[in-house]
C-alpha positions in Angstrom: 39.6 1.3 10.1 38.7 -0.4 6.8 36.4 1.3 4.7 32.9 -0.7 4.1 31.4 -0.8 0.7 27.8 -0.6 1.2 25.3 -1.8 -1.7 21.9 -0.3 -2.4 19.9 -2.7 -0.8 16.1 -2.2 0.3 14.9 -4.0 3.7 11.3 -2.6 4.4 10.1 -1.2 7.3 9.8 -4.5 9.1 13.1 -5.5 8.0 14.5 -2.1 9.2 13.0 -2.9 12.6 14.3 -6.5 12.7 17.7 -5.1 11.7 17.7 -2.6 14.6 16.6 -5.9 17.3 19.8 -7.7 15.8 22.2 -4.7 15.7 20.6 -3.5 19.4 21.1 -7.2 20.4 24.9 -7.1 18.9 25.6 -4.1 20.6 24.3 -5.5 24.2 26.7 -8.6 23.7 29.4 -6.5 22.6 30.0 -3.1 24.6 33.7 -2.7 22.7 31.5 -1.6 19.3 29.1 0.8 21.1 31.3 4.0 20.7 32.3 2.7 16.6 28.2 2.2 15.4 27.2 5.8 18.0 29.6 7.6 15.7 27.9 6.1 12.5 24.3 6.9 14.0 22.2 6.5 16.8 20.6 2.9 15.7 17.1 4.6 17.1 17.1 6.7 13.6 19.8 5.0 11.7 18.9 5.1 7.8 19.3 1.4 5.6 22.5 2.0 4.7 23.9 3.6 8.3 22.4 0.3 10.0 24.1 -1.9 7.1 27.3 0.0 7.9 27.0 -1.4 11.7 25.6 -4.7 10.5 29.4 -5.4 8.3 31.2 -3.7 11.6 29.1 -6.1 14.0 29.5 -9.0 11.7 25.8 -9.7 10.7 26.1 -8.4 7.9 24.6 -11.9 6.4 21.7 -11.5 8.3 21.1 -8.1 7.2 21.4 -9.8 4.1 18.8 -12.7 4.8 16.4 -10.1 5.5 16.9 -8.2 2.4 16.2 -11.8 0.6 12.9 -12.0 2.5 12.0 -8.3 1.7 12.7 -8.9 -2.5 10.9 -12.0 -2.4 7.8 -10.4 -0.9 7.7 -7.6 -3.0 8.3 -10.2 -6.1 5.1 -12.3 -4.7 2.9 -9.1 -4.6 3.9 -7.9 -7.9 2.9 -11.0 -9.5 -1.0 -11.2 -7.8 -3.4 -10.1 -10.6 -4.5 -7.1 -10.4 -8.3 -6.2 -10.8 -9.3 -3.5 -13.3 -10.4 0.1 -11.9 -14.6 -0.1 -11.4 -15.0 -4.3 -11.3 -16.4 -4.0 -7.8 -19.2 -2.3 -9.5 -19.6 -4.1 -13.1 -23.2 -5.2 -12.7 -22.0 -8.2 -14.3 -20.2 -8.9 -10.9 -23.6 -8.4 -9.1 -25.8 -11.2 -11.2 -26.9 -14.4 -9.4 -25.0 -17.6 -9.6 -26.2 -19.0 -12.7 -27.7 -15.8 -13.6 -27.4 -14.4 -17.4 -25.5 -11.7 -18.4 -29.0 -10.5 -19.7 -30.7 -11.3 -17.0 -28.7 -8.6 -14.8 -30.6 -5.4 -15.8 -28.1 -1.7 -15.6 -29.2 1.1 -13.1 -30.4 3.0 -16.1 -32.9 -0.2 -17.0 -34.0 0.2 -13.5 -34.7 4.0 -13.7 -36.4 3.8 -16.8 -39.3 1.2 -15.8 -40.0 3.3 -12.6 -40.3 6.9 -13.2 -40.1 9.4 -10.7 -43.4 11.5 -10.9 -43.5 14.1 -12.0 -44.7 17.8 -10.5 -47.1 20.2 -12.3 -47.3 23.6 -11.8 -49.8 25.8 -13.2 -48.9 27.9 -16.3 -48.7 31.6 -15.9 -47.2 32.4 -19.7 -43.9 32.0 -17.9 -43.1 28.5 -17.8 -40.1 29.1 -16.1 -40.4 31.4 -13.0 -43.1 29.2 -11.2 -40.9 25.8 -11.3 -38.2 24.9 -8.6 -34.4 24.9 -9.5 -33.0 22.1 -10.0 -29.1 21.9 -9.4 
């Protein structure tokens, strides 16, 4: 038997799968190859490069190939979407009206300031300290 050089390629889980549905489907139309891809792996848990080893000996190696195609262009296509930066969901300046000014947008800090919380008073003992809730 010859011996099958097998090149590092990356299919993706999905292509994995649609691999396995072409090899499976191979297999089915050809019994004769059964016994030569069982001795490379079962194709149930057959790694990338076990299932491209029965691809080249089932002679769809070129699809196997096609789907690697699809997989690099995919990845490509996501690597180029901008990315936003870490926090922009919650940049206030995200949150102003359309039309709105950057000014006109005021920070949580703006808000907390022009409402106060009120606050409690205790009566003073000469210890200032001992008669007011902690506050963690």
């Amino acid at each position: 038997m010859e011996e099958i050089i097998i090149p590092k390629i990356r299919l993706g889980e999905a292509g994995r799968s649609r691999l396995k549905a072409i090899l499976s489907q191979c297999l089915r139309s050809n019994p004769g190859l059964r016994p030569i891809c069982n001795s490379i792996a079962r194709l149930k848990s057959a790694t990338v490069p076990q299932l491209l080893h029965m691809a080249g000996i089932c002679g769809c190696m070129d699809k196997a190939m096609a789907i690697a195609q699809d997989y690099q262009q995919t990845r490509a296509a996501k690597s180029r979407k901008p990315r936003t930066p870490r926090g922009s969901r919650f940049n206030t300046m995200n949150l102003a009206p359309e039309g709105a000014q950057p000014d006109a947008v005021a920070s949580s800090t703006e808000l907390a300031s022009e409402h106060p919380e009120p606050v409690q008073q205790y009566p003073s003992n000469g210890d200032d300290e001992s008669n007011r809730p902690q506050r963690w």
